[in-house]
C-alpha positions in Angstrom: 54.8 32.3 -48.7 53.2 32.7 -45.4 49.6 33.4 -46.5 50.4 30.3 -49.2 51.6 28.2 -46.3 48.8 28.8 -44.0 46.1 28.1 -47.1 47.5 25.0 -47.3 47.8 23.9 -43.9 43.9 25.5 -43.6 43.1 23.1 -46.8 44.8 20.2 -45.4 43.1 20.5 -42.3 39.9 21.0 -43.7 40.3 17.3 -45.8 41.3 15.6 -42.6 38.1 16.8 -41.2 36.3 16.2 -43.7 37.5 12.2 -43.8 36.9 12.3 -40.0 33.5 13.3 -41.1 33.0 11.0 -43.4 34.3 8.2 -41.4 31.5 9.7 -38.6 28.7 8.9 -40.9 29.8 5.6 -41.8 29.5 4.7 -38.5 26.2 6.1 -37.5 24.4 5.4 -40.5 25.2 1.7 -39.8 24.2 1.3 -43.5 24.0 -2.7 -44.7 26.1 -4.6 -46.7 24.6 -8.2 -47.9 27.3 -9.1 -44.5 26.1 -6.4 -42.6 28.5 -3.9 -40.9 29.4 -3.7 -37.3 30.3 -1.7 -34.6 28.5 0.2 -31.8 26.3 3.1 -32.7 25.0 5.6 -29.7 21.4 6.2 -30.4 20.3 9.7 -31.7 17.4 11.8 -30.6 15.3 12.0 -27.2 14.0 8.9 -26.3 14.8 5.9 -24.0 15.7 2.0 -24.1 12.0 0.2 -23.3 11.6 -3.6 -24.1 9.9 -4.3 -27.3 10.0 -7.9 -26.6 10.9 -10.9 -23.8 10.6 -14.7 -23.5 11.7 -16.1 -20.1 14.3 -18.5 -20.2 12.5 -21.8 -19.2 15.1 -24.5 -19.2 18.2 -26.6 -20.2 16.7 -27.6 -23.8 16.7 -31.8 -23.8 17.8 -34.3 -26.3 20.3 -32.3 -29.2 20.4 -28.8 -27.1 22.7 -30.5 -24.5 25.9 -29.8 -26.2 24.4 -26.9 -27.5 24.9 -26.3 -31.4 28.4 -26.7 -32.6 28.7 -25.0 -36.1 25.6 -24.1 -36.4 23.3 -20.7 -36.7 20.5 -19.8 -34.4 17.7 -17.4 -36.0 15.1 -16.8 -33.7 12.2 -15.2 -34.8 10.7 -12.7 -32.5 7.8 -9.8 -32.7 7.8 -6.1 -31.8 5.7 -4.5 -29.8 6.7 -1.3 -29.8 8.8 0.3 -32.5 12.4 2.3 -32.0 15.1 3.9 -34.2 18.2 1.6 -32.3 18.0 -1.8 -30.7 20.1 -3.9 -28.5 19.4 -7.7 -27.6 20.1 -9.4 -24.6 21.3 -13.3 -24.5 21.3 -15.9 -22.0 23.8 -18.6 -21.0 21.0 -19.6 -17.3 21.1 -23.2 -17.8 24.2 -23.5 -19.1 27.2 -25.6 -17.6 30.0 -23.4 -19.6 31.2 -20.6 -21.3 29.0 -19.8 -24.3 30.8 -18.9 -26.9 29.5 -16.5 -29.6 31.5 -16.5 -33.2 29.0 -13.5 -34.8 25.4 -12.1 -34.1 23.0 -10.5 -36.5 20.0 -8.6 -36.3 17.7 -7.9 -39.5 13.8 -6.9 -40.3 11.9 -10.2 -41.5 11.3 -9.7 -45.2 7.9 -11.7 -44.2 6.2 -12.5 -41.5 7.5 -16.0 -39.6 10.1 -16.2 -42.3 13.7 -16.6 -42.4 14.6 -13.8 -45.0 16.0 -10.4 -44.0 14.2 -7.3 -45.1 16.5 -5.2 -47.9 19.0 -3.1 -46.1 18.4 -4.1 -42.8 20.6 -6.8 -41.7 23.2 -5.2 -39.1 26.0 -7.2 -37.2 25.8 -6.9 -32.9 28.7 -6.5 -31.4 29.5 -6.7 -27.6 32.0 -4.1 -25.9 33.2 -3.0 -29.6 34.1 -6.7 -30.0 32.6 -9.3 -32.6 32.6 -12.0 -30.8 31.4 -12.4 -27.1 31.9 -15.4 -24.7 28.6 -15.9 -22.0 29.6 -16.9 -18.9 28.0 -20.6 -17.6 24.7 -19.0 -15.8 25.2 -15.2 -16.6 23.5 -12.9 -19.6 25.5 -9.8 -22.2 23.6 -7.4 -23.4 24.9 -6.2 -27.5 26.1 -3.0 -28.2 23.3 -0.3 -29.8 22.8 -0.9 -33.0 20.7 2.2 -35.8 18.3 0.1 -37.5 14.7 1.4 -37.7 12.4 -1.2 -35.8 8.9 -1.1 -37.0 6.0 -1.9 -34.1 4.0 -5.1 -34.7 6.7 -6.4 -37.5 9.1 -9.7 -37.1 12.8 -9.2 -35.9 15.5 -11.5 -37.2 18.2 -12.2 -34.4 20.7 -14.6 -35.1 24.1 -16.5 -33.3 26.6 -18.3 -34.8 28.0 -20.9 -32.1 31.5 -22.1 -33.7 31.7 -25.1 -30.8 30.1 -27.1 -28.2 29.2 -25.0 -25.0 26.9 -27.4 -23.2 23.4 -27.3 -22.6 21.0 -24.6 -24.6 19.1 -22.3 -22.6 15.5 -21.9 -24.2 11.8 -21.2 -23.8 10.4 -24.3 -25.5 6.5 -23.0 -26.3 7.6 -20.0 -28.5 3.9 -20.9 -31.0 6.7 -19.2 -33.3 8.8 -21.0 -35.8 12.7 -20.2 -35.6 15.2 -21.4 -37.8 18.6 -23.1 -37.7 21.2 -23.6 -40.6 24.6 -25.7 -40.6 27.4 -23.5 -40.7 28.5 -19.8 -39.9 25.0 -18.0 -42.0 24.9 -15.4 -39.7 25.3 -12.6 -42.3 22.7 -14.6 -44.7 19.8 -12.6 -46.2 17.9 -14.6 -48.2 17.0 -17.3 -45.4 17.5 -19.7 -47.9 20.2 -22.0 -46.0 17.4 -22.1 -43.0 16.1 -25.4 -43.7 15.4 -27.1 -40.2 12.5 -25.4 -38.4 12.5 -25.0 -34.7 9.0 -24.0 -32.3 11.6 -22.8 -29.6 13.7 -19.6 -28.7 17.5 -20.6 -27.9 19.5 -18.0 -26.0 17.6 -14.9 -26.8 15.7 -13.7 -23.9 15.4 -9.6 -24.6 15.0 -6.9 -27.4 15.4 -3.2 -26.7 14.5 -0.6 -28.7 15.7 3.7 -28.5 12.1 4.8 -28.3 11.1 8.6 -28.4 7.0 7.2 -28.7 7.1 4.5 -25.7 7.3 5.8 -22.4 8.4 2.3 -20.8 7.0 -1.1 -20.9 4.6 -3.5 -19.2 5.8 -6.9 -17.9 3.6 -9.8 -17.7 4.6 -12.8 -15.7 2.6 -15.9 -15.5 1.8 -19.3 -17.2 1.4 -21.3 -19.7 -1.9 -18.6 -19.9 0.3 -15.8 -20.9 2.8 -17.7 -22.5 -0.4 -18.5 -25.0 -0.1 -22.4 -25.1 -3.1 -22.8 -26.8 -3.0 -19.7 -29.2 -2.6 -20.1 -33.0 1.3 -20.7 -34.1 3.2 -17.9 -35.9 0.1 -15.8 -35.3 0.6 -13.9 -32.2 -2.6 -14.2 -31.2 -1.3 -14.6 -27.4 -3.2 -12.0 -25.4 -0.2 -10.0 -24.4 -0.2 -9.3 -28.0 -4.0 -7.8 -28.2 -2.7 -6.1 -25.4 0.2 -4.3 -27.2 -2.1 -3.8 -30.1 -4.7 -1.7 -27.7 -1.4 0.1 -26.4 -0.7 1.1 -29.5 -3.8 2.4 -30.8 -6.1 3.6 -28.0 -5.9 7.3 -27.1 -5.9 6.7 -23.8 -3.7 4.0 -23.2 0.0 4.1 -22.0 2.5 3.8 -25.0 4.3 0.7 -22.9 6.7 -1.6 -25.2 4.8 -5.2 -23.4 7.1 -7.9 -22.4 5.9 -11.4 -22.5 7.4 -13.4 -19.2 4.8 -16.4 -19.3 6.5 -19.8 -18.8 4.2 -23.0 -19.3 3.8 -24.7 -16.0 5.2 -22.0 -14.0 4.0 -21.6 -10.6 3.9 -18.7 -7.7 5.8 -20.6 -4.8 7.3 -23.7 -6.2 10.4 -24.5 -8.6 8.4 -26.5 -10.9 11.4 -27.7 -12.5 11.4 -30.2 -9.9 8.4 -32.0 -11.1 9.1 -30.7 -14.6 12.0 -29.5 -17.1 10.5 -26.7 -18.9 8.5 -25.4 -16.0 10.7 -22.8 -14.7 11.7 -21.7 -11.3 9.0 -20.2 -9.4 7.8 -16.3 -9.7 9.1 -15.7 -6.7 12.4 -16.5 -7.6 12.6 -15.5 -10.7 10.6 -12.4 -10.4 13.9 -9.8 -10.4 15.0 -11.6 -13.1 12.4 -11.7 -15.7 10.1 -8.9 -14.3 11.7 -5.8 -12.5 14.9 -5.6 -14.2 14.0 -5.2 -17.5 14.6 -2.4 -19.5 12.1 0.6 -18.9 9.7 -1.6 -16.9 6.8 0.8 -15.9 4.1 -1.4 -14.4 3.5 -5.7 -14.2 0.6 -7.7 -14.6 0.6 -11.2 -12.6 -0.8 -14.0 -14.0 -0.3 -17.3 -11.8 -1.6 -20.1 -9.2 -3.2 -22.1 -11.2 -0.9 -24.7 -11.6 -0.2 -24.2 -8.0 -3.5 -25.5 -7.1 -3.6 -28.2 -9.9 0.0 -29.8 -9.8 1.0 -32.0 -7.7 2.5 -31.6 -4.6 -1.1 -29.1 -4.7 -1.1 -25.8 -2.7 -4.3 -26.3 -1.0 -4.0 -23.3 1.3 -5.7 -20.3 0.0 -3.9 -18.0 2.5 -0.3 -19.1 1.5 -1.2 -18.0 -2.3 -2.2 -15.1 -1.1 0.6 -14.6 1.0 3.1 -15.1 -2.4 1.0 -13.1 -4.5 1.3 -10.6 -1.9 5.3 -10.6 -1.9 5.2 -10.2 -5.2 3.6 -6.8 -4.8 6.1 -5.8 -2.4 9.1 -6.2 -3.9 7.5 -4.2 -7.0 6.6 -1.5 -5.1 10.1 -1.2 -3.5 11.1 -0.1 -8.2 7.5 2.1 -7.9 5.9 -0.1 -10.2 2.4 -0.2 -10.2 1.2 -4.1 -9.9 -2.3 -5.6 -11.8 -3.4 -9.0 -10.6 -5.2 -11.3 -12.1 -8.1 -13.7 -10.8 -7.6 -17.3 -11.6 -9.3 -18.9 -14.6 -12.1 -21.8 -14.6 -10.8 -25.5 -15.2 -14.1 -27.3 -15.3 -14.0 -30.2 -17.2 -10.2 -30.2 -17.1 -8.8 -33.6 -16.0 -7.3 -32.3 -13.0 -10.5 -30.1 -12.2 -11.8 -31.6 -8.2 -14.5 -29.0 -6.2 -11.7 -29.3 -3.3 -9.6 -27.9 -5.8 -11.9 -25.1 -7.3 -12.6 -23.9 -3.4 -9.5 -23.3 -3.3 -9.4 -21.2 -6.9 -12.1 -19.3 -5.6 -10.9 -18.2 -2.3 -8.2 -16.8 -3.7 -10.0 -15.0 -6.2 -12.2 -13.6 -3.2 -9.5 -12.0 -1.8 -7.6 -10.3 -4.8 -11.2 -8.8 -5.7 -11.6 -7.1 -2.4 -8.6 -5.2 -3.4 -6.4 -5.8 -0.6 -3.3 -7.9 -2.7 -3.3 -5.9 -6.5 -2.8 -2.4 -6.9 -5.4 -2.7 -9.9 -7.4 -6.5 -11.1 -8.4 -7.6 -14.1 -10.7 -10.4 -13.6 -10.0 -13.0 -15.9 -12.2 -15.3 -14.3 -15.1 -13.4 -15.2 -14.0 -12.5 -18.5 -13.7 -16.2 -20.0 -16.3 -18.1 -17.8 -19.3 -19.5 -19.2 -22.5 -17.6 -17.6 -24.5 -20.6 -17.5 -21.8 -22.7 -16.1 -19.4 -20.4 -14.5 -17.1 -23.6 -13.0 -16.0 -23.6 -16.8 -14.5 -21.5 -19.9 -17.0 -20.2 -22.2 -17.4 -22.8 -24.9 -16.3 -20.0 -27.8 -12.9 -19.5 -26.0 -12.0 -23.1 -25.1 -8.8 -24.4 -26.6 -10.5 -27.8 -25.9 -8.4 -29.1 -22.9 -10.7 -26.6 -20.6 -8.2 -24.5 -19.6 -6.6 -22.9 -22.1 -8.4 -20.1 -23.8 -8.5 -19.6 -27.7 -7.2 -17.1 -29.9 -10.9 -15.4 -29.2 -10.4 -15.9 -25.2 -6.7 -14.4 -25.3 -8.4 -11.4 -27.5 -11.1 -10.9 -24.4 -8.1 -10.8 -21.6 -6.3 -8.4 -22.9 -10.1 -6.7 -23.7 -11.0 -7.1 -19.8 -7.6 -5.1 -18.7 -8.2 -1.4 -17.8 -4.9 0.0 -19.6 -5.7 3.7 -17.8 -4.6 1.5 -14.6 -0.7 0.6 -15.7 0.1 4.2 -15.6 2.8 4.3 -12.8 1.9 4.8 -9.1 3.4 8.5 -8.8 3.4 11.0 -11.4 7.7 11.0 -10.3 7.6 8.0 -12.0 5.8 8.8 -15.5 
């Protein structure tokens, strides 16, 4: 009787463990359901969280994003840089005057390129602190729980909100050259895209996606412009030079493997809160620089990209020094994190309709002083890269946008061909 108790109590035990197994691998595998299935997995394997893609939050979006988007789904289409075996995503409630409140979030593969579909198998729900639902504070960001899903480099991420009531103003980057889609209704858990019918060129709420990387080693942030937010480059292509730069990351032998964050907002400038003079400029880098630069996930090295509109927009920065002087903060405070810092020169605008030769002095004196090497840890001279050799004052006719400031999709390929990639390797080897 003993040795038949004890059997039984060993064969009873052994099927609760195995259901507690079983139950385990349900919840890591994370596998989909046309719904999706939720709840936090804990990423497996070495690696580390390194951004696989950004977009700065610009502004309160005008017009219909002022009550924000009552009953309605948000899918914002975004691109990998760098690929990862887990993600998390990070939204943003900046501009808002209220709690944001989230009904369900989705992340899925794009089936296609630019299109609403999820891939087969991959659409997974996001939850926040276990929880479904999340509310975002008026002016404050969550970050989602891990998710398993395996995230491709250089492939289209599906990342969807359901709003189930008005929170106020949207926070959104409005120049995402990227359609994203909205659909009436809770169709957070759709898959075929097909209730997607109004087309959106902005990003709403989503400013971050992380990815469990054992490949990347951290990322690269770029802060600038309209430049780097690639104004001018082909929509739905990403054809924006910090994309050419995240294609040479991937593929040259010697190049850092560095996830590459895109923090470009149109109109921005170094010392001024152009959303003074502008809605969808953006607060200055100076101010936003923590923010959208040295806090994000596994931020190795930045690139600066910005003055331009400094010197062109009105009230104009006509002091050479005082640029100098913020570009030069900017390296500071980077090197307080050990990030290595790569400046930029500033680009021709001959022929542009705010182009003066007070103006351009000014454009090149700063440019004199980053290449001497006393503000940048590294340059990449973007002035020489696009200018036209027989009339420098300009862009090279071949990677004019037309407005003669705004390089093509061939002038974005030649930045990110003019940056020495050897030089975003971290400033210590501590910090490799």
């Amino acid at each position: 009787m003993t040795r038949s108790g004890g059997r039984g109590t060993l064969l009873a035990g052994l099927a609760a463990v195995a259901v507690l197994f079983s139950a385990a691998v349900y919840a890591v595998t994370d596998e989909d359901s046309p719904g999706g299935r939720s709840g936090p997995a804990a990423p497996v394997g070495p690696g580390r969280w390194v951004g696989t893609w950004s977009a700065a939050p610009a502004a309160a979006e005008p017009g219909g994003g002022l009550d924000g988007y009552a009953q309605t789904s948000v899918r914002n289409v975004v691109h990998t840089s760098v690929g990862g075996s887990s993600a998390r995503i990070e939204l943003s409630n900046l501009y808002g005057t209220r709690p944001l409140p989230v009904g369900r979030a989705t992340l899925a593969r794009a089936a296609a390129l630019g299109r609403p579909a999820a891939a087969a198998g991959s659409l997974r729900r996001l939850t926040f602190g276990g929880r479904l639902t999340v509310t975002v504070p008026a002016g404050g960001t969550v970050t989602s729980d891990p998710v398993r899903l395996a995230v491709p480099p250089d492939t289209d991420l599906l990342v969807t909100t359901y709003l189930p009531g008005p929170a106020g103003p949207a926070t959104y980057h409005p120049y995402a050259r990227q359609t994203s889609y909205l659909a009436r209704g809770d169709r957070a858990g759709d898959t075929t895209g097909t209730p997607y019918t109004v087309r959106s060129p902005s990003w709403r709420y989503l400013t971050g996606v992380d990815v469990w990387s054992a490949r990347a080693h951290g990322s690269v942030v770029v802060i600038g412009d309209s430049i780097t937010d690639g104004i001018a480059s082909t929509e739905g292509a990403n054809h924006r030079w910090t994309d050419f730069l995240a294609g040479r990351l991937r593929s040259e032998p010697d190049a850092p493997r560095y996830g590459v964050l895109n923090q470009g907002i149109s109109g921005n400038r170094l010392l001024v809160d152009g959303s003074r003079f502008s809605p969808n400029n953006g607060p200055g880098v100076l101010s936003r620089l923590e923010r959208d630069a040295l806090s994000r996930a596994g931020v190795k090295a930045v690139v600066v990209e910005i003055g331009i509109n400094d010197i062109m927009k009105s009230p104009r920065q006509l002091d050479p020094d005082r640029l100098v002087a913020g570009l030069r903060r900017v390296v500071r405070s980077a090197h307080v994190r050990g990030l290595r810092v790569t400046g930029a020169t500033l680009t021709p605008f001959g022929g542009h309709r705010a182009y003066s030769p007070r103006l351009n002095a000014v454009r090149e004196a700063v440019n004199r002083t980053i290449r001497s090497g006393t503000v940048f840890d590294a340059v990449v001279d973007f002035d020489k890269a696009l200018r036209d050799p027989g009339r420098p004052l300009r862009l090279r006719p071949s990677y004019d946008s037309g407005d003669h400031l705004h390089p093509n999709d061939a002038g974005n390929r030649a930045m990110a061909d003019a940056l020495n990639v050897t030089g975003l390797t971290p400033r210590t080897p501590a910090d490799r």
